[in-house]
PDB file of N, H, CA, C and O in Angstrom:
ATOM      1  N   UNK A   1      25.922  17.850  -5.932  1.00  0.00           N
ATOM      2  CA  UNK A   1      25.325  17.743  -7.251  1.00  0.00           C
ATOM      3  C   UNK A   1      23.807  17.706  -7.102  1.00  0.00           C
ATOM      4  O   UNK A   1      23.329  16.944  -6.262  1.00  0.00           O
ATOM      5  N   UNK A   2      22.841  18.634  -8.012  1.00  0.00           N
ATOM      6  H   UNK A   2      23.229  19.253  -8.694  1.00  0.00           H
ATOM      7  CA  UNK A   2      21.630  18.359  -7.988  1.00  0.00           C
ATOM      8  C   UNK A   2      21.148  17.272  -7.387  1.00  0.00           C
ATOM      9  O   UNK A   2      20.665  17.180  -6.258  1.00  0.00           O
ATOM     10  N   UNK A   3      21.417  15.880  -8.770  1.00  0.00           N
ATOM     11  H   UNK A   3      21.810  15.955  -9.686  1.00  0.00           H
ATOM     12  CA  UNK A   3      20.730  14.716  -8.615  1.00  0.00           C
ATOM     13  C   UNK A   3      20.913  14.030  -7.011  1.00  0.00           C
ATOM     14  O   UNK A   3      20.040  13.485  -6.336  1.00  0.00           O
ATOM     15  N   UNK A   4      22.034  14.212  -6.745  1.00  0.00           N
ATOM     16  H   UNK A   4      22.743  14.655  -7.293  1.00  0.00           H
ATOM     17  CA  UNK A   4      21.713  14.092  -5.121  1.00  0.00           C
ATOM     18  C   UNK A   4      20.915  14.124  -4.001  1.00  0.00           C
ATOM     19  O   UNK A   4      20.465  13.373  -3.136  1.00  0.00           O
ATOM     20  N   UNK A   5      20.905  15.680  -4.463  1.00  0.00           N
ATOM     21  H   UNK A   5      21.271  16.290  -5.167  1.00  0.00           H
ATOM     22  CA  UNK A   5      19.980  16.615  -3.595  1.00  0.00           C
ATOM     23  C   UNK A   5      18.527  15.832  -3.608  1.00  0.00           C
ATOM     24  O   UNK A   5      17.786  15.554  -2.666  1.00  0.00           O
ATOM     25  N   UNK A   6      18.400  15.593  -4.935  1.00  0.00           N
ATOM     26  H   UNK A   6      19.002  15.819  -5.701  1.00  0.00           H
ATOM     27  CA  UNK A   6      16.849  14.988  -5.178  1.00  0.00           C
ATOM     28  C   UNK A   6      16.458  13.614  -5.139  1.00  0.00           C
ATOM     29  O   UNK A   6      15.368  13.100  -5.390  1.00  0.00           O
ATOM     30  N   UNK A   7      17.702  13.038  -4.725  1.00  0.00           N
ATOM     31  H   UNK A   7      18.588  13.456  -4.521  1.00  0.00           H
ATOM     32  CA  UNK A   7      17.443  11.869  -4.630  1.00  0.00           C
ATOM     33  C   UNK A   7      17.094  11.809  -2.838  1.00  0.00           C
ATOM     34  O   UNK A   7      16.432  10.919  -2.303  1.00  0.00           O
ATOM     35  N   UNK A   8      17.750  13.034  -2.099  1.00  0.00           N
ATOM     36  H   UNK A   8      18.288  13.757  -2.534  1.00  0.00           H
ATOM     37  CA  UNK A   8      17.629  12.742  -0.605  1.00  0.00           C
ATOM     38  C   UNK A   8      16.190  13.181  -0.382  1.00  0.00           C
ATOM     39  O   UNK A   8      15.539  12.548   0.449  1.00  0.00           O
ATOM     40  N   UNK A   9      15.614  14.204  -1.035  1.00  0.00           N
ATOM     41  H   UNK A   9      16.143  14.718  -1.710  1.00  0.00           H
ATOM     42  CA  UNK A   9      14.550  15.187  -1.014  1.00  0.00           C
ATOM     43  C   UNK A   9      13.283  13.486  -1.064  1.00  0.00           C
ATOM     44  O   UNK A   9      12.423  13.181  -0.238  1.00  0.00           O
ATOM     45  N   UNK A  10      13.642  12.831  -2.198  1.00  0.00           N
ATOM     46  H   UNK A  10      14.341  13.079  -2.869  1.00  0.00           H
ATOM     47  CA  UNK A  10      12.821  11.727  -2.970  1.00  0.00           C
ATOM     48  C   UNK A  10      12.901  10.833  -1.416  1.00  0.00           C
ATOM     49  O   UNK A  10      11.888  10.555  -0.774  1.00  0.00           O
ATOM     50  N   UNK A  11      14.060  10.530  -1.059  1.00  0.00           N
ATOM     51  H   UNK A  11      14.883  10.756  -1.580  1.00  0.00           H
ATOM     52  CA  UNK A  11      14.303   9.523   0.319  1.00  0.00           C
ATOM     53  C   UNK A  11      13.660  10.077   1.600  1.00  0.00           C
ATOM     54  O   UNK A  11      13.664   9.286   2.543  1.00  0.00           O
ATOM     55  N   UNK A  12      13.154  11.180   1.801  1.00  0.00           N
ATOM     56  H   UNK A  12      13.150  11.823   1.035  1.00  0.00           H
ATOM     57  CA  UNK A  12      12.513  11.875   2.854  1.00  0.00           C
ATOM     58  C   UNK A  12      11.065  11.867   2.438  1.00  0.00           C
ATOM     59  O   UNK A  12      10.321  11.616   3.386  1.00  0.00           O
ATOM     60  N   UNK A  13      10.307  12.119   1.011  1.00  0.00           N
ATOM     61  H   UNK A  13      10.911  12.323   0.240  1.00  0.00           H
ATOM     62  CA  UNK A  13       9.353  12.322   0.999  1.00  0.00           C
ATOM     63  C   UNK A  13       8.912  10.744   1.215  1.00  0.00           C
ATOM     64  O   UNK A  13       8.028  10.550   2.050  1.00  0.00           O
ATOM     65  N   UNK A  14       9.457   9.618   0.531  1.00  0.00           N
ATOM     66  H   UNK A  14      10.174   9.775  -0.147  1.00  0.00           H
ATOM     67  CA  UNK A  14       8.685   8.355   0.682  1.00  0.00           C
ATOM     68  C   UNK A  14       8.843   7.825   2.235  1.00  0.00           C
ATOM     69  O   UNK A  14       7.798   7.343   2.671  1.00  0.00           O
ATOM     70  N   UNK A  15      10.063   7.825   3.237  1.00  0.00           N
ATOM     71  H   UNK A  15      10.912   8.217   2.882  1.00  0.00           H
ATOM     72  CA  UNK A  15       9.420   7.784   4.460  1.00  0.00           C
ATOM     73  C   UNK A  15       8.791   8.642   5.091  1.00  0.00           C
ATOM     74  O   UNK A  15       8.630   8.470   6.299  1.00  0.00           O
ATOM     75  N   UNK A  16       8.136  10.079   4.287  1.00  0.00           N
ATOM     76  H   UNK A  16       8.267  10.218   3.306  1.00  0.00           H
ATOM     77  CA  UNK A  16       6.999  10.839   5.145  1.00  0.00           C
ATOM     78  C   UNK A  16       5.769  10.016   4.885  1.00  0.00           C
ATOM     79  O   UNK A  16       4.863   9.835   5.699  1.00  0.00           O
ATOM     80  N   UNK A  17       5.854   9.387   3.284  1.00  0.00           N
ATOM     81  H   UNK A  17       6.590   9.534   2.623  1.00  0.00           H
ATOM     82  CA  UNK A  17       4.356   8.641   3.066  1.00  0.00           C
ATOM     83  C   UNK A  17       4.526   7.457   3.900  1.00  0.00           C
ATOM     84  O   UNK A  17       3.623   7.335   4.728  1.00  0.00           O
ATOM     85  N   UNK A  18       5.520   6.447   3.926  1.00  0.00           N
ATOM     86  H   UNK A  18       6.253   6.546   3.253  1.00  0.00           H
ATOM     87  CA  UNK A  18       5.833   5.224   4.397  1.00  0.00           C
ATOM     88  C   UNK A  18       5.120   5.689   5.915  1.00  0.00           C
ATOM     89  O   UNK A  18       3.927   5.400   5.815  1.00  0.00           O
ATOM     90  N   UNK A  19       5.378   6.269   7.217  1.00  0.00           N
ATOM     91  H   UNK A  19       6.346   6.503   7.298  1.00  0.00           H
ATOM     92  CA  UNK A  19       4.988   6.671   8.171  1.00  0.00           C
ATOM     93  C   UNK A  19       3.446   7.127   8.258  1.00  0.00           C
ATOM     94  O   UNK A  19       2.684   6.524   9.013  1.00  0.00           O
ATOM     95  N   UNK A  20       3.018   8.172   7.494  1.00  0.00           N
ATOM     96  H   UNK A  20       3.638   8.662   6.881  1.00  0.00           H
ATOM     97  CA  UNK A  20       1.921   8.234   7.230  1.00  0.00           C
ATOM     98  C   UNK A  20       0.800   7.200   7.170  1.00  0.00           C
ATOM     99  O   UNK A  20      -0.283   7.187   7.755  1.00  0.00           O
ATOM    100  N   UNK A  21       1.333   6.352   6.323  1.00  0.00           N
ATOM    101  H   UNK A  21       2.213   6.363   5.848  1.00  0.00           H
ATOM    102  CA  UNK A  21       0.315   5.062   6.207  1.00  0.00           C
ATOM    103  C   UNK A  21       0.627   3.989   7.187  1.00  0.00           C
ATOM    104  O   UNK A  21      -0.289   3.168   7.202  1.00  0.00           O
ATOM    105  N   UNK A  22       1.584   3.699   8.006  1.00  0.00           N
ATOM    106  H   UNK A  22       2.329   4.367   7.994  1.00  0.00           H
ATOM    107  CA  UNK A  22       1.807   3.187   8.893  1.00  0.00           C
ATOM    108  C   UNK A  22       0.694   3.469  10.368  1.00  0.00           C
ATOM    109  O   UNK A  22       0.326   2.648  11.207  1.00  0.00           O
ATOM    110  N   UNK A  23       0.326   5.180  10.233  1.00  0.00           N
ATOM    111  H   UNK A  23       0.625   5.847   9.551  1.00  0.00           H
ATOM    112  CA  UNK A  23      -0.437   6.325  11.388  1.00  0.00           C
ATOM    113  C   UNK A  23      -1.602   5.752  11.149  1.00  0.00           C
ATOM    114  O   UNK A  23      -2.340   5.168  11.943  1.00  0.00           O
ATOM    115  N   UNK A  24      -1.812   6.059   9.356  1.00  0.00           N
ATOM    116  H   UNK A  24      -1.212   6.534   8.711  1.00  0.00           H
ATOM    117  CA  UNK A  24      -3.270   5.475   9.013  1.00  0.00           C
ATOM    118  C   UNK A  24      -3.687   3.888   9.563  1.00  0.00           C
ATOM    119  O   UNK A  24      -4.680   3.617  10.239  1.00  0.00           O
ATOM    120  N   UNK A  25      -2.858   3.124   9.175  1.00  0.00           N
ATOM    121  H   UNK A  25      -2.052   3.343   8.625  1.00  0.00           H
ATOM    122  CA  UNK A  25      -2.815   1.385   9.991  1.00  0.00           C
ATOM    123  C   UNK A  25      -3.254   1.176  11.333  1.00  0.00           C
ATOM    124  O   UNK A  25      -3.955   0.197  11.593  1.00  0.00           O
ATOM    125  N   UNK A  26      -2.777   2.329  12.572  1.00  0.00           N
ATOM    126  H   UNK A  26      -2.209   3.124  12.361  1.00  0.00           H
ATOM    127  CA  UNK A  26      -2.914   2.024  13.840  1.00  0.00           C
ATOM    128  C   UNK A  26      -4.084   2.535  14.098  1.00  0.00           C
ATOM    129  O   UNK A  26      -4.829   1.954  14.887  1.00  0.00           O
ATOM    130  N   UNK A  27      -4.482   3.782  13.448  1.00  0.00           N
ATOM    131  H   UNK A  27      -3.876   4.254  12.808  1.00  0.00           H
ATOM    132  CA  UNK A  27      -5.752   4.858  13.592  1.00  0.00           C
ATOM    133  C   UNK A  27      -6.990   3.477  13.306  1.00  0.00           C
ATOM    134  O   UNK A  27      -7.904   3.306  14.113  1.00  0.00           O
ATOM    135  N   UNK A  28      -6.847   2.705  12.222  1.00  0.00           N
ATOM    136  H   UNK A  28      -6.104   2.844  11.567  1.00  0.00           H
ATOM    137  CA  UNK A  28      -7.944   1.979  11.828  1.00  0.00           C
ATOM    138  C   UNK A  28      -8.308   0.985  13.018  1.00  0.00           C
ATOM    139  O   UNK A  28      -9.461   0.671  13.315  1.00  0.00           O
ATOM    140  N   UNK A  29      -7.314   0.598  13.569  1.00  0.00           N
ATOM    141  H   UNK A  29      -6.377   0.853  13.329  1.00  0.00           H
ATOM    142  CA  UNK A  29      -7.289  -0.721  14.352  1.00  0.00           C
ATOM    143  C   UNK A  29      -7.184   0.060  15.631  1.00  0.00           C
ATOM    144  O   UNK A  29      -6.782  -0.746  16.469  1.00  0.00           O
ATOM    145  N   UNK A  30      -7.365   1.337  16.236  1.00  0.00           N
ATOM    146  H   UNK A  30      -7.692   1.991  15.554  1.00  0.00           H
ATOM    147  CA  UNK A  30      -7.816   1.983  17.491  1.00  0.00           C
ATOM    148  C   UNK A  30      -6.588   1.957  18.151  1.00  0.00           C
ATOM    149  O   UNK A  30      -6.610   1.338  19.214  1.00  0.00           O
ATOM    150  N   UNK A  31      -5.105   2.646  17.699  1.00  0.00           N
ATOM    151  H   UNK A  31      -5.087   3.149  16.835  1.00  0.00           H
ATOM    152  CA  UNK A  31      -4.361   2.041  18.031  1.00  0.00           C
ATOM    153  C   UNK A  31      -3.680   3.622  18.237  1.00  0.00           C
ATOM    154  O   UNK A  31      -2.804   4.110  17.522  1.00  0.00           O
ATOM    155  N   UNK A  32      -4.254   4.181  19.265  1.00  0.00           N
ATOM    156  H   UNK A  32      -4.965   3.785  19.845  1.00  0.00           H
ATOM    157  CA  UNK A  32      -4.164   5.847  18.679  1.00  0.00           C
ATOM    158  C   UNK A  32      -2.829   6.331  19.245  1.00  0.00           C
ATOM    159  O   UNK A  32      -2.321   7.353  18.785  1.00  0.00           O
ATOM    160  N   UNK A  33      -2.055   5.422  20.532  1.00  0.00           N
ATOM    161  H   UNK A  33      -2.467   4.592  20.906  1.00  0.00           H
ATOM    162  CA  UNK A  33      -0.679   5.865  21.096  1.00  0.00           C
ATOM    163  C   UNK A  33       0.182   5.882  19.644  1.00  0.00           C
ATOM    164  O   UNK A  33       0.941   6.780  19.280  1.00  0.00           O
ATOM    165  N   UNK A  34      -0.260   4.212  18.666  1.00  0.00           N
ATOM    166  H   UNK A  34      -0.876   3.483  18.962  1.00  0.00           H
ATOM    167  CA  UNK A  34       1.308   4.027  17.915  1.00  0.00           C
ATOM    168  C   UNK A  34       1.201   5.247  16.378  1.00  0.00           C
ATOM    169  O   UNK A  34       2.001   5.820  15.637  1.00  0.00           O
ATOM    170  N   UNK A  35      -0.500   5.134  16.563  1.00  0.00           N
ATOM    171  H   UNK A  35      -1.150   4.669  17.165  1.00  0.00           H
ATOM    172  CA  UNK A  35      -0.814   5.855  15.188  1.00  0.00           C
ATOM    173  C   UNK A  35      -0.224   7.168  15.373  1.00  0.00           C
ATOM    174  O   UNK A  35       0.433   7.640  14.445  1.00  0.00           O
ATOM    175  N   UNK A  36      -0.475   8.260  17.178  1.00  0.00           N
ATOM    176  H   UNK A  36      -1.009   7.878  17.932  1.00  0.00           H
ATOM    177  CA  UNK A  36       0.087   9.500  17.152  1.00  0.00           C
ATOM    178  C   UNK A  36       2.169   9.199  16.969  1.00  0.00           C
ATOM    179  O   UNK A  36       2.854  10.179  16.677  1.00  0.00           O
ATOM    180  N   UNK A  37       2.643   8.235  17.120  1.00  0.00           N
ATOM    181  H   UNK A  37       2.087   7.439  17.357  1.00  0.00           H
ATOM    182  CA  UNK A  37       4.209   8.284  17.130  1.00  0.00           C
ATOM    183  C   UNK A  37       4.451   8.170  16.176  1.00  0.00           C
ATOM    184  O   UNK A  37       5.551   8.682  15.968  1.00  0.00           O
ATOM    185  N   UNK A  38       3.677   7.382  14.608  1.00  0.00           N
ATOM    186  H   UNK A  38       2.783   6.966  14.777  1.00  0.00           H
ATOM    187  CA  UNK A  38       4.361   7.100  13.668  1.00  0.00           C
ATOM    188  C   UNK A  38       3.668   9.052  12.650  1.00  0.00           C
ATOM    189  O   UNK A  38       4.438   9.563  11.836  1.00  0.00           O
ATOM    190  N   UNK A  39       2.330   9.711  12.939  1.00  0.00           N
ATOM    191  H   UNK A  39       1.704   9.296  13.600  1.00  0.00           H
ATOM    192  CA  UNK A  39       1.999  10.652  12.665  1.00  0.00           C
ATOM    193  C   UNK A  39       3.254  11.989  13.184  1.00  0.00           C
ATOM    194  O   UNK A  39       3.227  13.099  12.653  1.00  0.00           O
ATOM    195  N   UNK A  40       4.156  11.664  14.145  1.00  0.00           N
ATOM    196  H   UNK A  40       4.178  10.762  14.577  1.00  0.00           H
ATOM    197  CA  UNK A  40       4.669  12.669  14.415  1.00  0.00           C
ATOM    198  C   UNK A  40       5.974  12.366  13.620  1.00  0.00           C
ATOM    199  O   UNK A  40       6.438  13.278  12.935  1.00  0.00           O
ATOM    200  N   UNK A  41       6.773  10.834  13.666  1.00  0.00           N
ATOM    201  H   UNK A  41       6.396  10.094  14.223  1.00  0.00           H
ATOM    202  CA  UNK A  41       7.717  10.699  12.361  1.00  0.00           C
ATOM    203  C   UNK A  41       7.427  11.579  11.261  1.00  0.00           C
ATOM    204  O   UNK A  41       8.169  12.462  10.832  1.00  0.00           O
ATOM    205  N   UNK A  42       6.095  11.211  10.772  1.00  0.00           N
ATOM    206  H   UNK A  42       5.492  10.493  11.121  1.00  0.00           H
ATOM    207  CA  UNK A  42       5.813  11.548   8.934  1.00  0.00           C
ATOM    208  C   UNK A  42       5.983  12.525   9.437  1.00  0.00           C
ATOM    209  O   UNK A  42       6.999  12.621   8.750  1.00  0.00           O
ATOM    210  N   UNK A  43       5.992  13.795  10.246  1.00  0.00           N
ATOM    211  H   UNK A  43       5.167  13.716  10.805  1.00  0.00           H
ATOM    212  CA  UNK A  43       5.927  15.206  10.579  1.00  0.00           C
ATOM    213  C   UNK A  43       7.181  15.178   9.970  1.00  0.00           C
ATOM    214  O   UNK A  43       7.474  15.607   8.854  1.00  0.00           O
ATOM    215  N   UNK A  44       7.885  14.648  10.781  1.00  0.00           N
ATOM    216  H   UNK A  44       7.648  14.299  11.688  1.00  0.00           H
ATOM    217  CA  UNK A  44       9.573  14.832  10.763  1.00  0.00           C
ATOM    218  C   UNK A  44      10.242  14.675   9.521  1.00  0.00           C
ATOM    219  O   UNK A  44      11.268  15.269   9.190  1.00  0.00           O
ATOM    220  N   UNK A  45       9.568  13.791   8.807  1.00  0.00           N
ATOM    221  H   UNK A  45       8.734  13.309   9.075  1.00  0.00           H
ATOM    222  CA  UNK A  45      10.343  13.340   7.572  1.00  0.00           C
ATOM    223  C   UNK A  45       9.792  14.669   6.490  1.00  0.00           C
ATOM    224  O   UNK A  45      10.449  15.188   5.587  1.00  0.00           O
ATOM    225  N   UNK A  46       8.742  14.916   6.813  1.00  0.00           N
ATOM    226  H   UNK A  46       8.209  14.495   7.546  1.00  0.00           H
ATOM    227  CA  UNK A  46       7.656  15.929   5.829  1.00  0.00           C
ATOM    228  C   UNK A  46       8.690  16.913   5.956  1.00  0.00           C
ATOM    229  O   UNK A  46       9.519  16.719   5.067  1.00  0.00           O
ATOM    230  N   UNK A  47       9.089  18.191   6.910  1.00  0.00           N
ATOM    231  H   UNK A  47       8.416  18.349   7.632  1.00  0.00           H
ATOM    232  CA  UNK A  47      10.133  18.740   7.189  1.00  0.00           C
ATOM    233  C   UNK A  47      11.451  18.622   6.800  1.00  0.00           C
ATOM    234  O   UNK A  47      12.056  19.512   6.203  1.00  0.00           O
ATOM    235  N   UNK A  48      11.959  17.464   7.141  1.00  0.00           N
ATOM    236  H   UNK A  48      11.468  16.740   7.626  1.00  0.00           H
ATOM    237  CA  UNK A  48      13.346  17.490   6.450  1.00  0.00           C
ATOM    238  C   UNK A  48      13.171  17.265   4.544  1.00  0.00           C
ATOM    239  O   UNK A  48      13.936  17.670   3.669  1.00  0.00           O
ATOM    240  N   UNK A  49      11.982  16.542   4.415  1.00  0.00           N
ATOM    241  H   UNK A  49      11.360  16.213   5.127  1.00  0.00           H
ATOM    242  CA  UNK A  49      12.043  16.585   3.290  1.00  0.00           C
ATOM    243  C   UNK A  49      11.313  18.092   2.088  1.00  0.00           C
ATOM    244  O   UNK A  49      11.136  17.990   0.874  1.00  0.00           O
ATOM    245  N   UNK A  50      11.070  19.171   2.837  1.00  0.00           N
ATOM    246  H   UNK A  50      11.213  19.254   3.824  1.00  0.00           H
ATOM    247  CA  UNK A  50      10.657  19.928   2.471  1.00  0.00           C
ATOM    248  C   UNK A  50      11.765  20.898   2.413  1.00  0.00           C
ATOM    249  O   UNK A  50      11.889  21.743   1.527  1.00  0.00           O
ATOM    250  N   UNK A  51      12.586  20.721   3.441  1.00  0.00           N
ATOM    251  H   UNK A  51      12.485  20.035   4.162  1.00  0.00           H
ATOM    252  CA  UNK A  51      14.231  21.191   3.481  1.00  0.00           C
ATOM    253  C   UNK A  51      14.897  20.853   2.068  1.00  0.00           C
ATOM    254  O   UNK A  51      15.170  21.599   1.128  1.00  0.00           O
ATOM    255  N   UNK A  52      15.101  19.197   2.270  1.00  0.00           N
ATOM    256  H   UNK A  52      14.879  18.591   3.034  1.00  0.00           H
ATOM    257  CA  UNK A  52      15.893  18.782   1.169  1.00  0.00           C
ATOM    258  C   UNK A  52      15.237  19.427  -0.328  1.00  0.00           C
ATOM    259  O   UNK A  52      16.024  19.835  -1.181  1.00  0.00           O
ATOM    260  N   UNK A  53      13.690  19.481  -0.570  1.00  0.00           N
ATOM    261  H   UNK A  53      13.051  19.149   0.123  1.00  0.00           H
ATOM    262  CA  UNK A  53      13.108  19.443  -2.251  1.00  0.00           C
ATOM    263  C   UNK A  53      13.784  20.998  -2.137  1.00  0.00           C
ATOM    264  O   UNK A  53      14.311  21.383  -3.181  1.00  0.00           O
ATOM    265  N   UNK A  54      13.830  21.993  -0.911  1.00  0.00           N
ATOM    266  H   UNK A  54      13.402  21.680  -0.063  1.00  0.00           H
ATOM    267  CA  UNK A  54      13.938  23.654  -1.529  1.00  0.00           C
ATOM    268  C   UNK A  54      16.061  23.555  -1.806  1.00  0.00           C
ATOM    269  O   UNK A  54      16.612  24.239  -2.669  1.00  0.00           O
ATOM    270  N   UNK A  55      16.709  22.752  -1.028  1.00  0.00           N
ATOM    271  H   UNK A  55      16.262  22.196  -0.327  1.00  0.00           H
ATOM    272  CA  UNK A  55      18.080  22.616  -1.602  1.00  0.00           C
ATOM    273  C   UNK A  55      18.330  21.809  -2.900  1.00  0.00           C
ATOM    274  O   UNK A  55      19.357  21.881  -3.574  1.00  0.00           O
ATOM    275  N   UNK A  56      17.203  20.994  -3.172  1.00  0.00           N
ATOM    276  H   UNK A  56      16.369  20.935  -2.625  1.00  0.00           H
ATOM    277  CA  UNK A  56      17.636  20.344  -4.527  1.00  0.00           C
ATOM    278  C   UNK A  56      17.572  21.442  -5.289  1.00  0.00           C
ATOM    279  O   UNK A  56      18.622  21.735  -5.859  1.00  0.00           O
ATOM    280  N   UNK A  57      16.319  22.378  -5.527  1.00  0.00           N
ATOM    281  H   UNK A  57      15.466  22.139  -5.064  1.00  0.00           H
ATOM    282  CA  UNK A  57      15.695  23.237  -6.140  1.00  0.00           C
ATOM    283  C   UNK A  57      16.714  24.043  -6.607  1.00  0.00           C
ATOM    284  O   UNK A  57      16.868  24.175  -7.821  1.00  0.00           O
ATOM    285  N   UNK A  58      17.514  24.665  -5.720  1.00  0.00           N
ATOM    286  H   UNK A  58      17.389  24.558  -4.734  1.00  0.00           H
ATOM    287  CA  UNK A  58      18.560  25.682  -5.438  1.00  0.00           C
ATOM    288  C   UNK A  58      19.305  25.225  -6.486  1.00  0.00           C
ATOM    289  O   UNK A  58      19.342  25.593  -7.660  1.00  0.00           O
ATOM    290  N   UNK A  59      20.158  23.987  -5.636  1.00  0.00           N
ATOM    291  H   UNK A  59      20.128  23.687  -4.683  1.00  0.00           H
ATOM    292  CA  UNK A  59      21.499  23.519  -6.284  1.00  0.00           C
ATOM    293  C   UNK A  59      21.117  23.296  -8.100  1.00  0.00           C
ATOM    294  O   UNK A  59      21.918  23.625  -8.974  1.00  0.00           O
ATOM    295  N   UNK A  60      19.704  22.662  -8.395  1.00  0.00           N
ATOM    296  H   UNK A  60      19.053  22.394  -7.685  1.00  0.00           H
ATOM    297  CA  UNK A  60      19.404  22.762  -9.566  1.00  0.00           C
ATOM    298  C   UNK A  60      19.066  23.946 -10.835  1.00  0.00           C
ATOM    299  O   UNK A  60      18.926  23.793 -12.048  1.00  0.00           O
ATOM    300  N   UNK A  61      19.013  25.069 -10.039  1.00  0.00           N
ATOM    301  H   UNK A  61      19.126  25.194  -9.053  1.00  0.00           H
ATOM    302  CA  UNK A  61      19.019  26.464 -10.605  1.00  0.00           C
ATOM    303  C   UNK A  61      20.692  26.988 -10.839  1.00  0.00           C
ATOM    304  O   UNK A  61      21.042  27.609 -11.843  1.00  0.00           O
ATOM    305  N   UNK A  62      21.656  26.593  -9.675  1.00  0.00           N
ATOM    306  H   UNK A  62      21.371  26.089  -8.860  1.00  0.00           H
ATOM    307  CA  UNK A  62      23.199  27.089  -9.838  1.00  0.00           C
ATOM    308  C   UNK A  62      23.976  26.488 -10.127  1.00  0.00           C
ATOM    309  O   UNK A  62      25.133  26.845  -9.905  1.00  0.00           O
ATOM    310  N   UNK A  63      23.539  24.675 -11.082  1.00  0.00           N
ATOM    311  H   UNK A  63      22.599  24.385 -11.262  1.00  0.00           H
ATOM    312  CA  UNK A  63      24.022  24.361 -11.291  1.00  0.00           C
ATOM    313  C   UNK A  63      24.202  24.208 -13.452  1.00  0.00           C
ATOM    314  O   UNK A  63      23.467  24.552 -14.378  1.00  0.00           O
ATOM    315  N   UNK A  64      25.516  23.545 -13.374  1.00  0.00           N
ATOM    316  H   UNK A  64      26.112  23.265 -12.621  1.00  0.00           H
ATOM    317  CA  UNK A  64      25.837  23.781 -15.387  1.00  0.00           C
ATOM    318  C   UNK A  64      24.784  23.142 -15.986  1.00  0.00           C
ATOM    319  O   UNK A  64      24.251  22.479 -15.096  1.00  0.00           O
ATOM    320  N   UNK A  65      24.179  22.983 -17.058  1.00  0.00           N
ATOM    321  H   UNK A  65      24.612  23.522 -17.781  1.00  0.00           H
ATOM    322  CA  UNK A  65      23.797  21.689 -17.761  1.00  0.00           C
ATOM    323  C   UNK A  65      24.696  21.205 -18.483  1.00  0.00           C
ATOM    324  O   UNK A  65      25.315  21.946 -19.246  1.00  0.00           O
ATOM    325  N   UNK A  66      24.959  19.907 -18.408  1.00  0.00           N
ATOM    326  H   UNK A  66      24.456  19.305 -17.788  1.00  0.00           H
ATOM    327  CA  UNK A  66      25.972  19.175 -18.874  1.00  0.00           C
ATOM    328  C   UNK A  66      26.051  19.619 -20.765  1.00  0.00           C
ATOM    329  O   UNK A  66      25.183  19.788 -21.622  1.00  0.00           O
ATOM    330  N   UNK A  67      27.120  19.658 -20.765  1.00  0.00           N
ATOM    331  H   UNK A  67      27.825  19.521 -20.068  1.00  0.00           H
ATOM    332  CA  UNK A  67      27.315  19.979 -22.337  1.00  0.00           C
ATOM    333  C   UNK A  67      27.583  18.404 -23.104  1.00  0.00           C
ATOM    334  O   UNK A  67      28.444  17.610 -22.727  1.00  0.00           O
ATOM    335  N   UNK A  68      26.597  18.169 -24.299  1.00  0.00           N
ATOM    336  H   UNK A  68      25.897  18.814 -24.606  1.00  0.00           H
ATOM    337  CA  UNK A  68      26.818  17.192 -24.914  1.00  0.00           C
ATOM    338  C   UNK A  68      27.709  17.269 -26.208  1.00  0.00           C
ATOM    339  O   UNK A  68      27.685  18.082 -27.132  1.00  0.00           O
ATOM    340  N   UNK A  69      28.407  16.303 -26.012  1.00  0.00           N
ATOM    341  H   UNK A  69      28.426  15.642 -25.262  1.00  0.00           H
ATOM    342  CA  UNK A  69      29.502  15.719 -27.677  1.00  0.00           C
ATOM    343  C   UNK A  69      29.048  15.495 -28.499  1.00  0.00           C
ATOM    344  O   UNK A  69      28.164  14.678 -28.239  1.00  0.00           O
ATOM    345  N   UNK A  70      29.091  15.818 -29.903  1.00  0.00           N
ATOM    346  H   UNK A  70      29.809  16.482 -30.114  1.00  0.00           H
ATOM    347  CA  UNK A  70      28.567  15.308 -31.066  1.00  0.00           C
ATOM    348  C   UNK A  70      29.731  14.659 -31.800  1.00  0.00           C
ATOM    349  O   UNK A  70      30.865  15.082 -31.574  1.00  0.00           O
ATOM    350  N   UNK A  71      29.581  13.884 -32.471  1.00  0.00           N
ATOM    351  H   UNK A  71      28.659  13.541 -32.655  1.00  0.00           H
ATOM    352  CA  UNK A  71      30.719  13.385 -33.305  1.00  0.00           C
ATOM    353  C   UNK A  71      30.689  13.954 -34.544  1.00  0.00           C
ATOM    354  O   UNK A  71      29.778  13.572 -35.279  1.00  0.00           O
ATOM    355  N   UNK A  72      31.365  14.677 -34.917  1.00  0.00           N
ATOM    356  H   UNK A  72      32.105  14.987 -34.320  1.00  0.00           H
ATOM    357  CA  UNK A  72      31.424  15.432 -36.216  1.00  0.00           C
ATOM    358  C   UNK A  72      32.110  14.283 -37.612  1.00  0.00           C
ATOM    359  O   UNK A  72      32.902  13.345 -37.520  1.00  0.00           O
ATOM    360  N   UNK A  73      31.662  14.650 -38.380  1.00  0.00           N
ATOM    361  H   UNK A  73      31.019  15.412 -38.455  1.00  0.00           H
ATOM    362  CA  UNK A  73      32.168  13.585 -39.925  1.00  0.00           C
ATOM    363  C   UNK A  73      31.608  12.598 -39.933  1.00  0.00           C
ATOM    364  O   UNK A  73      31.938  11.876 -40.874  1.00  0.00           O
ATOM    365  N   UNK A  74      30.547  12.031 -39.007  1.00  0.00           N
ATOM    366  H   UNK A  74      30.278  12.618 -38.243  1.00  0.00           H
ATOM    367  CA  UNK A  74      29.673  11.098 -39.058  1.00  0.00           C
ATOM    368  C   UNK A  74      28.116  10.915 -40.269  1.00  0.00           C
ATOM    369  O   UNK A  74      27.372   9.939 -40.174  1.00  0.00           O
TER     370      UNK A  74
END
């Protein structure tokens, strides 16, 4: 289902930022071994999550829009 898709896409992009600012944390404090390991995570997450936003994308183009009920005689 779409909303899935975008919810994993959403779960990849915030640990690419979560990591990111973690890189930024060690970079400040001269900490350049942990800052390059957590900079190569956010890589990783950036990627899968660039994977996941183009399958949400997809599944959200081939998928129905839900048809809504009206109550008639109301």
């Amino acid at each position: 289902m779409p909303q899935n898709a975008h919810h994993d896409a959403a779960k990849h992009h915030d640990q690419a930022a979560k990591s990111h600012r973690m890189a930024a944390e060690h970079y400040e404090k001269g900490n350049h071994a942990e800052g390059m390991k957590h900079s190569q995570t956010a890589q990783d997450h950036s990627a899968k999550a660039h994977e996941s936003s183009k399958l949400a994308h997809q599944k959200s183009q081939t998928s129905k829009p839900a048809t809504q009920t009206t109550k008639q005689g109301s």
